[in-house]
N, C-alpha and C positions, 0 to 999 in steps of 0.2 A: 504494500500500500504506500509505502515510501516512496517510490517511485513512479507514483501519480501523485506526491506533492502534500499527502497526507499524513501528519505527524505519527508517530510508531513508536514505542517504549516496547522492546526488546526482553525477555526471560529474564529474570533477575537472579536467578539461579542459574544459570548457564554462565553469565556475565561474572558472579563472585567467582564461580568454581575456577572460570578462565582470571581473576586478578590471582587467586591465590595458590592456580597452578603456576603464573607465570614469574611469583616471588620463591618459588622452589618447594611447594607443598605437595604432594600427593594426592590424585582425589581420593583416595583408602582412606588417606589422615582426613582432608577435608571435611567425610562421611562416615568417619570412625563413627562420633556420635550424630545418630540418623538424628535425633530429637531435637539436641541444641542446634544442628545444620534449619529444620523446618524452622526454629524457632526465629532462627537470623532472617530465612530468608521470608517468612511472614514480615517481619520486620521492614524489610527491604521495598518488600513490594507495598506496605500500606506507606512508609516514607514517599515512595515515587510516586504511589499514585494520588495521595497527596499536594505534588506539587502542579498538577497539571487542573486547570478549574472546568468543571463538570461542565458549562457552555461551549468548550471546544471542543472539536470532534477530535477523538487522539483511542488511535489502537493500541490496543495490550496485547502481548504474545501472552503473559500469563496475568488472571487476575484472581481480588483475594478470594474467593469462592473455589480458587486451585487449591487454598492453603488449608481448607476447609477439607479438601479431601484427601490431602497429603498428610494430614494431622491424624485421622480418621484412617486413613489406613496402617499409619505408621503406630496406631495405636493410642494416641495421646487424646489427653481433653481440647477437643473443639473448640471450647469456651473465647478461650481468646482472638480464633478465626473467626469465629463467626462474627463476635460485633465487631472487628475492624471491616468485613465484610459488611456489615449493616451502614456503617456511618460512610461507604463510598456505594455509589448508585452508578450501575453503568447504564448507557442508551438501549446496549443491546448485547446479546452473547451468543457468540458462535463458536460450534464444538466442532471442529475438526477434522473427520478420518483419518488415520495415518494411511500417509502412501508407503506403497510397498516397499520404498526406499528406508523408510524410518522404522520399519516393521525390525523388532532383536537389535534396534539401533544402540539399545540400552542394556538389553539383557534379557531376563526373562519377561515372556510375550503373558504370560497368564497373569504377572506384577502388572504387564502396562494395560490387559484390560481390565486389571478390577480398579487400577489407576482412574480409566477414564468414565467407568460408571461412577466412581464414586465423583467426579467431576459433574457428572451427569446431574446427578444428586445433590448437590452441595447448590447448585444454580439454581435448581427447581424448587430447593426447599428455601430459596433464598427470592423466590418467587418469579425468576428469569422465565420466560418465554425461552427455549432455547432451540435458535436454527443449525441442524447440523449441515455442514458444508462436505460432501462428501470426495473421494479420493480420486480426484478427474486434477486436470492439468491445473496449471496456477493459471490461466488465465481464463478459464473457466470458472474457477472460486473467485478469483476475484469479481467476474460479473456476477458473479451469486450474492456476495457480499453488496456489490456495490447497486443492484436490484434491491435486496432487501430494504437496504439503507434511504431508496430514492436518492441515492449520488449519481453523478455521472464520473467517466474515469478518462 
């Protein structure tokens, strides 16, 4: 979406892992502890998404309703996703397909779909309407996106 001129805030979690692999850390160390890591990166993402004001249109690779379900499956109390979840309101949420390229991109396939039901869920019960954009080319999702939205691209 970046390149139709549309502001884009990036995984917040892919961006830490990449500063603190590239100071000499491990991702093993990184993700030793799964819990403090969700907890940063809950952090991370209500910081950012914070700074951008809810009248401008601005995409999220991930939003707090993800941390909702990374919490949740990682086992922890919700509690604290949820309301940073509550006190940011998105326009609109779209759930993704993974293409076949990102499919065991991570690791185990049965982790990343109960990953993304619980994504599923964390939106819905957070009252999202939720469009899934399925696993067709990018320039196909993005006229899905940009239909839904009434943009032009």
């Amino acid at each position: 979406m970046s390149f139709l001129g549309y502001k884009t805030v990036p995984e917040n979690a892919r961006l830490f892992i990449d500063q603190e692999v590239s100071q000499g850390r491990a991702v093993s160390d990184i993700r030793a502890d799964e819990q403090e890591f969700q907890r940063k990166i809950l952090a991370l993402n209500k910081e950012v998404a914070e700074r951008f004001p809810s009248e401008e249109l601005t995409f999220f690779d991930r939003g707090l309703g993800d941390s909702i379900a990374y919490f949740t499956v990682h086992r922890m109390d919700p509690a604290p996703a949820i309301q940073a979840a509550r006190d940011i309101q998105y326009r609109k949420v779209f759930l993704f397909d993974r293409l076949a390229s990102q499919r065991n991109q991570f690791g185990d396939e049965q982790i990343a779909s109960e990953i993304e039901a619980a994504i599923e869920r964390a939106y819905t019960d957070l009252g999202y309407e939720i469009t899934r954009v399925p696993a067709v080319s990018i320039p196909e999702r993005v006229t899905l996106i940009l239909d839904t939205l009434e943009l032009e691209g």
